[in-house]
LUMZA-156179 format. One record per residue (C-alpha): residue number from 0; residue in one letter; x, y, z. Coordinates in steps of 0.2 Angstrom, whole numbers. Example, Ala and Ser with C-alpha at 12.3 -4.5 7.8 and 13.67 -1.06 7.14 Angstrom:
! LUMZA-156179
<r 0; "A"; <62; -22; 39>>
<r 1; "S"; <68; -5; 36>>
//
This chain:
! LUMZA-156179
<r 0; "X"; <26; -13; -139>>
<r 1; "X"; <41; -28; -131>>
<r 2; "X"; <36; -23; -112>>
<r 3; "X"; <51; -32; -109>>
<r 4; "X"; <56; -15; -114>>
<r 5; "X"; <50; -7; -99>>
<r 6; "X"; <57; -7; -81>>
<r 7; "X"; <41; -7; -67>>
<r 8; "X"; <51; 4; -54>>
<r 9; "X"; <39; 5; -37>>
<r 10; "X"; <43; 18; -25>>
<r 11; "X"; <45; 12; -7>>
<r 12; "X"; <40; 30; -1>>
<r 13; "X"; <47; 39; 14>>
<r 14; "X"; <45; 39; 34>>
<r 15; "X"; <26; 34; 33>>
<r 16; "X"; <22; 45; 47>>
<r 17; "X"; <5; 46; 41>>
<r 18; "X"; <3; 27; 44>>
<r 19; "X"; <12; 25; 61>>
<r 20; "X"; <13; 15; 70>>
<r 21; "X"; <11; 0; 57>>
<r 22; "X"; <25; 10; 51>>
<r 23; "X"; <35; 7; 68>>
<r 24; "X"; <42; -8; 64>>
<r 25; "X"; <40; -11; 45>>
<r 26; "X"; <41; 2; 29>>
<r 27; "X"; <23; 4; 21>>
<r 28; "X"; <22; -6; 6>>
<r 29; "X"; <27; -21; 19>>
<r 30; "X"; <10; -16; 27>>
<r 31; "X"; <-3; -29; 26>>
<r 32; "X"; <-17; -29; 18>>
<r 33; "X"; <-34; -38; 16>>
<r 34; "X"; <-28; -50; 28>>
<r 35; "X"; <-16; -59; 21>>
<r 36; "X"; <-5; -49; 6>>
<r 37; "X"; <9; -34; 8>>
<r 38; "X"; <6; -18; -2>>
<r 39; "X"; <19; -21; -11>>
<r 40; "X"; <9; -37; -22>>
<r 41; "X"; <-2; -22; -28>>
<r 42; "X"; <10; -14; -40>>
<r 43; "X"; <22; -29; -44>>
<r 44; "X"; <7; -42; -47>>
<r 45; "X"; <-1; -30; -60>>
<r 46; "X"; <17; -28; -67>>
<r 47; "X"; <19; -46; -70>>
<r 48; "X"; <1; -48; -77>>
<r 49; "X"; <9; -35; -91>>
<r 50; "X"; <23; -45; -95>>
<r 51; "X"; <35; -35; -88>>
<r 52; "X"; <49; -44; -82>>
<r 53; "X"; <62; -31; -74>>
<r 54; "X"; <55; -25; -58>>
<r 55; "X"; <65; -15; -43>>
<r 56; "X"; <60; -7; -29>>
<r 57; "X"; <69; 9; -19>>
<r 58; "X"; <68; 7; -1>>
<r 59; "X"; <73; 20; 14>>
<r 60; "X"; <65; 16; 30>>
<r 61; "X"; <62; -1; 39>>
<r 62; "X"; <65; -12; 26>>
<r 63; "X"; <70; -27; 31>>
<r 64; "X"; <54; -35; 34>>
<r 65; "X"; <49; -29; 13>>
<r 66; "X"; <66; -36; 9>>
<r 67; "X"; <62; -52; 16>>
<r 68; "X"; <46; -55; 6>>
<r 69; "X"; <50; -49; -8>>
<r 70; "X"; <63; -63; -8>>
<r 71; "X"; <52; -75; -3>>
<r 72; "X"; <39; -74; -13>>
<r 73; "X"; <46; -67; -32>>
<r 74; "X"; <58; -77; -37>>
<r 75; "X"; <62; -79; -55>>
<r 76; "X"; <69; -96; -61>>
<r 77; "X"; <87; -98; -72>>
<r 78; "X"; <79; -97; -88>>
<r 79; "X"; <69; -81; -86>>
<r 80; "X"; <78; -63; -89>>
<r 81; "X"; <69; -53; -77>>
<r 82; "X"; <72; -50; -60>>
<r 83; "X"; <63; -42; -43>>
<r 84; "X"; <75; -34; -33>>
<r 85; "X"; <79; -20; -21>>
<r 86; "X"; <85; -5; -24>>
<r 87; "X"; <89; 2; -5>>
<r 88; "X"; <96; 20; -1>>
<r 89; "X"; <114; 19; 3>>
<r 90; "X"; <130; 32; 0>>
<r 91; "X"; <140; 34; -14>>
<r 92; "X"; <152; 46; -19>>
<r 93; "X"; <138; 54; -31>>
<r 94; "X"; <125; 56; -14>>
<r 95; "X"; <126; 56; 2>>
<r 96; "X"; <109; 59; 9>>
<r 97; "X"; <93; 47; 11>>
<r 98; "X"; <80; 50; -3>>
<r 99; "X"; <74; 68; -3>>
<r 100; "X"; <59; 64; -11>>
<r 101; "X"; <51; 55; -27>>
<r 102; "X"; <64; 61; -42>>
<r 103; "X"; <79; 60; -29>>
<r 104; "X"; <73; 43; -25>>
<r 105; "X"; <77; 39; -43>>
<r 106; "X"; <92; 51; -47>>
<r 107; "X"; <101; 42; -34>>
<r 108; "X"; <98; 25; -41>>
<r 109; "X"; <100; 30; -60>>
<r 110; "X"; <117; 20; -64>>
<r 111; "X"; <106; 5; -59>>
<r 112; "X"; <93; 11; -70>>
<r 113; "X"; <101; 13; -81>>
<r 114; "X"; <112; -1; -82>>
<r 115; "X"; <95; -13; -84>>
<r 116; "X"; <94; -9; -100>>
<r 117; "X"; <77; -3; -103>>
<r 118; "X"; <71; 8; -115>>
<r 119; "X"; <57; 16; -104>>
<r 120; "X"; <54; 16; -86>>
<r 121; "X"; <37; 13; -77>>
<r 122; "X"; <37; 24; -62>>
<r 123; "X"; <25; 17; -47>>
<r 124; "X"; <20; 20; -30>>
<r 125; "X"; <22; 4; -16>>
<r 126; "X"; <7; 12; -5>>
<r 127; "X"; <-9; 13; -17>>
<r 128; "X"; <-24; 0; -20>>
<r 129; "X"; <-30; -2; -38>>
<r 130; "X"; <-29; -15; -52>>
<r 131; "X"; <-20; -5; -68>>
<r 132; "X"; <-16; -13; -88>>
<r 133; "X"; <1; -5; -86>>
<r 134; "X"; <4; -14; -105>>
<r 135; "X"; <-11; -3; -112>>
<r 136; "X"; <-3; 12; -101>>
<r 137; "X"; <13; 9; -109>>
<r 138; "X"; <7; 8; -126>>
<r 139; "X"; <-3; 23; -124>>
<r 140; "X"; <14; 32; -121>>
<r 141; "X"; <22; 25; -138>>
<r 142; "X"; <7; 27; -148>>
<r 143; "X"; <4; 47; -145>>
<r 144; "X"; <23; 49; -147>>
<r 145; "X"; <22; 57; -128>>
<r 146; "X"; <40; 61; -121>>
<r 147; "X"; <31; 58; -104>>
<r 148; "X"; <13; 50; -98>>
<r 149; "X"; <5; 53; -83>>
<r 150; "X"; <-8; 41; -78>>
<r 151; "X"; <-24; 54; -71>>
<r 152; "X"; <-42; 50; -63>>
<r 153; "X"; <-57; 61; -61>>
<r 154; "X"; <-57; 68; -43>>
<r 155; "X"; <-70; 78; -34>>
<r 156; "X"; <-69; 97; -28>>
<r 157; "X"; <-65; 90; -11>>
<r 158; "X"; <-54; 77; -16>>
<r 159; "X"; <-45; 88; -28>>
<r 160; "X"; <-33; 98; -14>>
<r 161; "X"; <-23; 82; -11>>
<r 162; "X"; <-17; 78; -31>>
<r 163; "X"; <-6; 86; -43>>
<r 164; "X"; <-23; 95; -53>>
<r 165; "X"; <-20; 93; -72>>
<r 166; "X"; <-27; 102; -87>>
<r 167; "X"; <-30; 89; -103>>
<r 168; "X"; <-33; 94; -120>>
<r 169; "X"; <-46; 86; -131>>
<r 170; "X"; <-31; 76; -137>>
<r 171; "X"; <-24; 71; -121>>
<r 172; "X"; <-9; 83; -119>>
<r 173; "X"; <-8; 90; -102>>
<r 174; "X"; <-10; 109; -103>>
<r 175; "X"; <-5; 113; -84>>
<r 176; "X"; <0; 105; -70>>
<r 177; "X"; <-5; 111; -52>>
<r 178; "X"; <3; 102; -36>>
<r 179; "X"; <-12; 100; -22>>
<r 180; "X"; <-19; 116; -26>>
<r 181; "X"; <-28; 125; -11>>
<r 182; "X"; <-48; 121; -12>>
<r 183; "X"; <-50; 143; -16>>
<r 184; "X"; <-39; 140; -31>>
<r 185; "X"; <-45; 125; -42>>
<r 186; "X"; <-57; 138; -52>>
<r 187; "X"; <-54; 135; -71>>
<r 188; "X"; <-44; 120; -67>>
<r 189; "X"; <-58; 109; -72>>
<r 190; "X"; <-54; 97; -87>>
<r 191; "X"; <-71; 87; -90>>
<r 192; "X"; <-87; 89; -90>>
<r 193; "X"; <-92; 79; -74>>
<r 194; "X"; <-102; 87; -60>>
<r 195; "X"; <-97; 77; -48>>
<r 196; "X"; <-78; 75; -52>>
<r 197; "X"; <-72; 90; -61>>
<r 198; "X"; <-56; 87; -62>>
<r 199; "X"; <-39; 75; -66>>
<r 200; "X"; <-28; 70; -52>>
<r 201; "X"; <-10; 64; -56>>
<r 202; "X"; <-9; 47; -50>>
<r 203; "X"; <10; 47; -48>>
<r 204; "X"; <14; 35; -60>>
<r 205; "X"; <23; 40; -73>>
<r 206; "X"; <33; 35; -88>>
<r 207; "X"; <48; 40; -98>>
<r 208; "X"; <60; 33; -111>>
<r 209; "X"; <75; 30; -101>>
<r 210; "X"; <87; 43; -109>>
<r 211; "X"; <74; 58; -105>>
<r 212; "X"; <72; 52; -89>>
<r 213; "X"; <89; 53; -86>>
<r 214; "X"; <93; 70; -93>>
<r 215; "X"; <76; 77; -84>>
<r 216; "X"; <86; 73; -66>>
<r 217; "X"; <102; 82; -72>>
<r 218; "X"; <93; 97; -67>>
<r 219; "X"; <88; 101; -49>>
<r 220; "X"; <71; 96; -41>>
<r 221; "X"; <67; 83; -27>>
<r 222; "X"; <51; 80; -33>>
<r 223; "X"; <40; 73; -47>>
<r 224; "X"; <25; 82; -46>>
<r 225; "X"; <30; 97; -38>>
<r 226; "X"; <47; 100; -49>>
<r 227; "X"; <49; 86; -64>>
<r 228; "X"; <34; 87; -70>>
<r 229; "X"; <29; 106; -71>>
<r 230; "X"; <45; 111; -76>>
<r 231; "X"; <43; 98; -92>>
<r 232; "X"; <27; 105; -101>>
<r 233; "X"; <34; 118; -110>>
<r 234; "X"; <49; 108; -117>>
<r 235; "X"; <42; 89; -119>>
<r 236; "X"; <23; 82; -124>>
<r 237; "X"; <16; 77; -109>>
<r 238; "X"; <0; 67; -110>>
<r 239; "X"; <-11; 63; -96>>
<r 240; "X"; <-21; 42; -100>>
<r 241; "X"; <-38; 43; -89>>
<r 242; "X"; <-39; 26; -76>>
<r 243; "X"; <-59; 27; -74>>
<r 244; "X"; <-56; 10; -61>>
<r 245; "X"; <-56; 10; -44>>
<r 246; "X"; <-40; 16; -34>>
<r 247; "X"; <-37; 22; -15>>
<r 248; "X"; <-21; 30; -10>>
<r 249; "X"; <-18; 21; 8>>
<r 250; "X"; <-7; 37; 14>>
<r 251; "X"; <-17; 39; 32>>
<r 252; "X"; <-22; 27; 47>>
<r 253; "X"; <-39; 30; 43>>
<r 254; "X"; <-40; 26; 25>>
<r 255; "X"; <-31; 13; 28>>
<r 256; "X"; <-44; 6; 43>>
<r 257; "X"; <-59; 12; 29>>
<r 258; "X"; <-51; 1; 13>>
<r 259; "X"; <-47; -15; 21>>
<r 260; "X"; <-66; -14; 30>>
<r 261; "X"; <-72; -9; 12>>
<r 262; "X"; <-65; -27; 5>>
<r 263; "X"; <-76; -37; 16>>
<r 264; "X"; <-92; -28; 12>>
<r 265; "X"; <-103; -40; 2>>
<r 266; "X"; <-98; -29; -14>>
<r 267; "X"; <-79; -24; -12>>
<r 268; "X"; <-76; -10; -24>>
<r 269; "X"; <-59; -21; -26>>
<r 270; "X"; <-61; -39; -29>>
<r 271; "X"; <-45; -50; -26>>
<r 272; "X"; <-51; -66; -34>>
<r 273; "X"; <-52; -62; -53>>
<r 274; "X"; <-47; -77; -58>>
<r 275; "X"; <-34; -72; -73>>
<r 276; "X"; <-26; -58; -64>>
<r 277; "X"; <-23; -64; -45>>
<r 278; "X"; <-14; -53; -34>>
<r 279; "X"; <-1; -63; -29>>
<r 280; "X"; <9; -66; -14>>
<r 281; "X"; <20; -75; 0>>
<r 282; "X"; <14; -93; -1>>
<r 283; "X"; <10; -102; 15>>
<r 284; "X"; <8; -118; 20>>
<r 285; "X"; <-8; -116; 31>>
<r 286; "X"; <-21; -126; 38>>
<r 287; "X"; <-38; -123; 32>>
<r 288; "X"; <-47; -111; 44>>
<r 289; "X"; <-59; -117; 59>>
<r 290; "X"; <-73; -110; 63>>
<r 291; "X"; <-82; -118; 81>>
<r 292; "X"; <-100; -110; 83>>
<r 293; "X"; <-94; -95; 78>>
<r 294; "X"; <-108; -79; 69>>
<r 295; "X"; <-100; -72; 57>>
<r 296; "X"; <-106; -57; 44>>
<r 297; "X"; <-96; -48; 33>>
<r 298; "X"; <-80; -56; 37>>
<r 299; "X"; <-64; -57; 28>>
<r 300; "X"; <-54; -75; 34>>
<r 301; "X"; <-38; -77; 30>>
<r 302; "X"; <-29; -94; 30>>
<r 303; "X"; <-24; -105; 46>>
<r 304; "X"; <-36; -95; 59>>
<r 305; "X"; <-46; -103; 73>>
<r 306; "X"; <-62; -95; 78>>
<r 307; "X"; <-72; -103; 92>>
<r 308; "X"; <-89; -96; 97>>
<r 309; "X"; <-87; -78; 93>>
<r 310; "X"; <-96; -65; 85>>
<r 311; "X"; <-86; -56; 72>>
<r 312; "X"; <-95; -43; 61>>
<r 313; "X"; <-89; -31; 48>>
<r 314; "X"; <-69; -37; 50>>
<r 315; "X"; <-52; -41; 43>>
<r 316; "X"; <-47; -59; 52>>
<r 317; "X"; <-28; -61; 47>>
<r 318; "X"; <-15; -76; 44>>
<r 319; "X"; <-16; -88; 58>>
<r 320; "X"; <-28; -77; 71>>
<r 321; "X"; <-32; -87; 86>>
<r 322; "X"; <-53; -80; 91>>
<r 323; "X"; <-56; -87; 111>>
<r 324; "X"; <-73; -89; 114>>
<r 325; "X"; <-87; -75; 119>>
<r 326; "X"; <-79; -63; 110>>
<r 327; "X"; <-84; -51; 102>>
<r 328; "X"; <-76; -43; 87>>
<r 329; "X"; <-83; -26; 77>>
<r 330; "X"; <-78; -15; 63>>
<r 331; "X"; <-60; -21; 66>>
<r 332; "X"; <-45; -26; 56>>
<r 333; "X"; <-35; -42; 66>>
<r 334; "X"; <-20; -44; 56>>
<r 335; "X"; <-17; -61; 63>>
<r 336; "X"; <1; -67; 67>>
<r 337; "X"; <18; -74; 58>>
<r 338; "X"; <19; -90; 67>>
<r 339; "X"; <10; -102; 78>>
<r 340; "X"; <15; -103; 98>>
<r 341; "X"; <21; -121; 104>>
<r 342; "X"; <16; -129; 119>>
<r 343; "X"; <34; -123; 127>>
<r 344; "X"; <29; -106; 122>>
<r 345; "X"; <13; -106; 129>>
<r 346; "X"; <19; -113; 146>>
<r 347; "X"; <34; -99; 145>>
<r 348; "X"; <20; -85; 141>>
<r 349; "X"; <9; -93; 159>>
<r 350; "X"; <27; -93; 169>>
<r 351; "X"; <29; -75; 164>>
<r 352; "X"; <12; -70; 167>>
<r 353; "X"; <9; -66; 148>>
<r 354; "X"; <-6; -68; 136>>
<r 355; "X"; <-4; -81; 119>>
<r 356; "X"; <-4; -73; 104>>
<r 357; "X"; <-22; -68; 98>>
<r 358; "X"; <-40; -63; 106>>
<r 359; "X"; <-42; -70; 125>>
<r 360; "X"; <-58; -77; 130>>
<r 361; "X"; <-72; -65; 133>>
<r 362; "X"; <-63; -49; 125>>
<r 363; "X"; <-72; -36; 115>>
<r 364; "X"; <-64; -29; 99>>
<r 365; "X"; <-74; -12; 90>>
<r 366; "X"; <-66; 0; 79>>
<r 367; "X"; <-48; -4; 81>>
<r 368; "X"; <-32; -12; 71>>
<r 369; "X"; <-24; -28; 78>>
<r 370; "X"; <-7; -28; 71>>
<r 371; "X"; <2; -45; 70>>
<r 372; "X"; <9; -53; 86>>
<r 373; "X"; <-1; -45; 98>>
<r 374; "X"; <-7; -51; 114>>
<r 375; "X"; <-24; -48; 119>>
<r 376; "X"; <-29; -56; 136>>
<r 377; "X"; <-45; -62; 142>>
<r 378; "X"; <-58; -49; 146>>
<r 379; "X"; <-51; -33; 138>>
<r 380; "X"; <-61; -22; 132>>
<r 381; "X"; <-55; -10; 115>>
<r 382; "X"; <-66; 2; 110>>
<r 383; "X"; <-67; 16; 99>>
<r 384; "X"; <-74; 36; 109>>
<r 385; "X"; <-78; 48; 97>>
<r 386; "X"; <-68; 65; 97>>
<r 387; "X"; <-53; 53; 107>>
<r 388; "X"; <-39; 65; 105>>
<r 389; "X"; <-22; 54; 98>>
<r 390; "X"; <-10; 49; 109>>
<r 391; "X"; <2; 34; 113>>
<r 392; "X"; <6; 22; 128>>
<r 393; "X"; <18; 7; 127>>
<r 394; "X"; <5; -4; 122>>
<r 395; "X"; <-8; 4; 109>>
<r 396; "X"; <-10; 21; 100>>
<r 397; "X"; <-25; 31; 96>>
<r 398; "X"; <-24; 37; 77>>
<r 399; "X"; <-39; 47; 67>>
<r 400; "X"; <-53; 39; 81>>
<r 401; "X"; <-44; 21; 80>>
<r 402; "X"; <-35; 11; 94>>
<r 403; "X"; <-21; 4; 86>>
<r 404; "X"; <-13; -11; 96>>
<r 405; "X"; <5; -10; 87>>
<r 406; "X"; <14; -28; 81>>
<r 407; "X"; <18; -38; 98>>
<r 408; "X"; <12; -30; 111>>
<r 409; "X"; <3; -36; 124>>
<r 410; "X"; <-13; -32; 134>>
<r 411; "X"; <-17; -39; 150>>
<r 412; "X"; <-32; -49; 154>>
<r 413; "X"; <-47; -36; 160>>
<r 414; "X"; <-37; -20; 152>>
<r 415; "X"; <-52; -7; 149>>
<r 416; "X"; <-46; 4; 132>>
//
């Protein structure tokens, strides 16, 4: 199969309530990750690794920050055919409306679809963590003479309430299709025999030739999984390929907080550094990181950071973090910052009473998410309290049992959280 046939189309997603307020200022596949990628090099570095050379994403909500890296960092020369680009939500006399879910998202943008030329379409999410052979998904597809494949994992009886629930035949075809079916009604919805994972969860990637595609979103339905999808098995061979790798849908602030800690365990169930199939991203030109007298233990250091004598176990350190000294730092994610302060700007933060960007001397860090830009004085104290019920101030939010300090804010010297 030519995957210059195929069009890698990634799904911004919606609001992303689920992950505010990294979603505050941002959309979430602009969300970093691992302390120095987006979410959005998931999907389009496994894309490329396929050969597939026509990429676009649809995008809704605070996009501008996504918009900007993806121009930064995929650019394609003169003499390549394929392109990255965006495909944002936007009126025109066939639609009015923002995206109303996962098949409007691509109804709306079907003339552009279209009008790439592809034969199939390779649909994607922008918010999930896995490493996938989209070129063996792809050929799959072709080689069953499916009219749609859906790509499906085992899943767990606790698990299971959160997918589209499948039944496969011995052959593959998929026999049913159940969205997030409530935990007292997944009896006999078990496709293999596995005690522990009973049953195959829809992924949400997807792919069609072009033309069904298109004449599946003539009819009504918002929704892949809860409309396109079901509606199509009794018409159209749908076959379900089984991904047996790993994969983590980063949907909530606290999976989100346990996947990026999960990376710097000395055994990451996701490895970044396979050395034929990077994850790619923005390049930088960065320092090499410092370390001054600093313990460190399961750490994942990013590029251009500055640690003096701290202790830092079990953490994310992002793009340029400045550490102070005594501090301490403790199952946390610090996703470091977008630019370095000069010496004007540190004089202008001491005239207005401010911290630098980064971790003040003395400051203790446990169980919370540092987004970029954010101030932390000398001698605060961030900690996580079991059972803390969420709420919000102007400076940091409490999410699932996490203190979230959002992008740029600032938190005085001695401030107790």
């Amino acid at each position: 199969m030519l995957m210059k046939d195929v069009l890698g189309l990634i799904l911004g997603g919606g609001q992303g309530s689920r992950l505010y307020p990294l979603t505050k200022k941002r959309s979430k596949p602009a969300v970093p990750l691992g302390g120095k990628y987006r979410l959005i090099d998931i999907p389009i570095s496994s894309c490329i690794h396929a050969g597939i050379e026509k990429i676009a994403i649809l995008t809704q909500f605070n996009s501008v920050s996504l918009h900007r890296h993806i121009f930064r960092t995929y650019q394609r020369d003169m003499f390549s055919q394929g392109w990255v680009q965006i495909l944002a939500a936007e009126q025109t006399p066939r639609s009015t409306g923002w995206y109303q879910g996962t098949a409007d998202a691509v109804r709306q943008q079907l003339v552009e679809i279209q009008r790439s030329g592809a034969k199939y379409v390779l649909i994607l999410a922008g918010d999930h963590l896995y490493r996938m052979d989209y070129r063996a998904f792809a050929e799959y597809h072709v080689e069953t003479g499916a009219d749609i494949t859906l790509a499906v994992q085992p899943v767990s009886a606790e698990d299971a309430p959160g997918f589209g629930i499948l039944k496969r035949s011995e052959s593959g075809e998929i026999l049913s299709f159940t969205e997030k079916p409530k935990a007292d009604a997944l009896n006999g919805l078990e496709s293999i025999d596995n005690p522990q994972k009973p049953y195959l969860g829809s992924m949400g990637i997807y792919v069609f030739s072009t033309e069904l595609l298109s004449s599946l979103l003539e009819a009504p339905g918002d929704d892949f999984g809860k409309d396109i999808i079901p509606d199509a098995l009794s018409n159209y061979k749908v076959m379900g390929h089984v991904f047996d790798g790993y994969w983590a849908d980063i949907g909530t602030i606290r999976r989100f907080y346990e996947v990026n800690l999960e990376m710097a365990s000395p055994n990451p169930p996701f490895e970044f550094n396979i050395p034929n199939r990077p994850v790619y991203t923005h390049p930088r030109f960065l320092p090499s990181a410092e370390i001054h007298g600093a313990q460190l233990s399961q750490v994942l250091l990013a590029d251009g950071c500055r640690v003096r004598d701290a202790k830092i176990n079990n953490a994310i350190v992002g793009l340029r973090s400045l550490i102070g000294s005594q501090v301490t730092i403790d199952s946390s994610i610090v996703m470091g910052a977008d630019y370095y302060e000069t010496d004007d700007n540190k004089a202008e933060n001491r005239r207005l009473g401010r911290p630098d960007i980064g971790i003040g001397d003395g400051s203790v860090i446990e169980g919370a998410i540092i987004d970029k830009n954010a101030r932390i004085g000398r001698n605060v104290h961030i900690r996580n309290i079991p059972d803390r019920p969420d709420s919000e101030t102007g400076n940091w939010v409490a999410r699932e049992g996490l203190i979230i300090i959002p992008k740029s804010a600032v938190i005085h010297d001695g401030t107790e959280i």
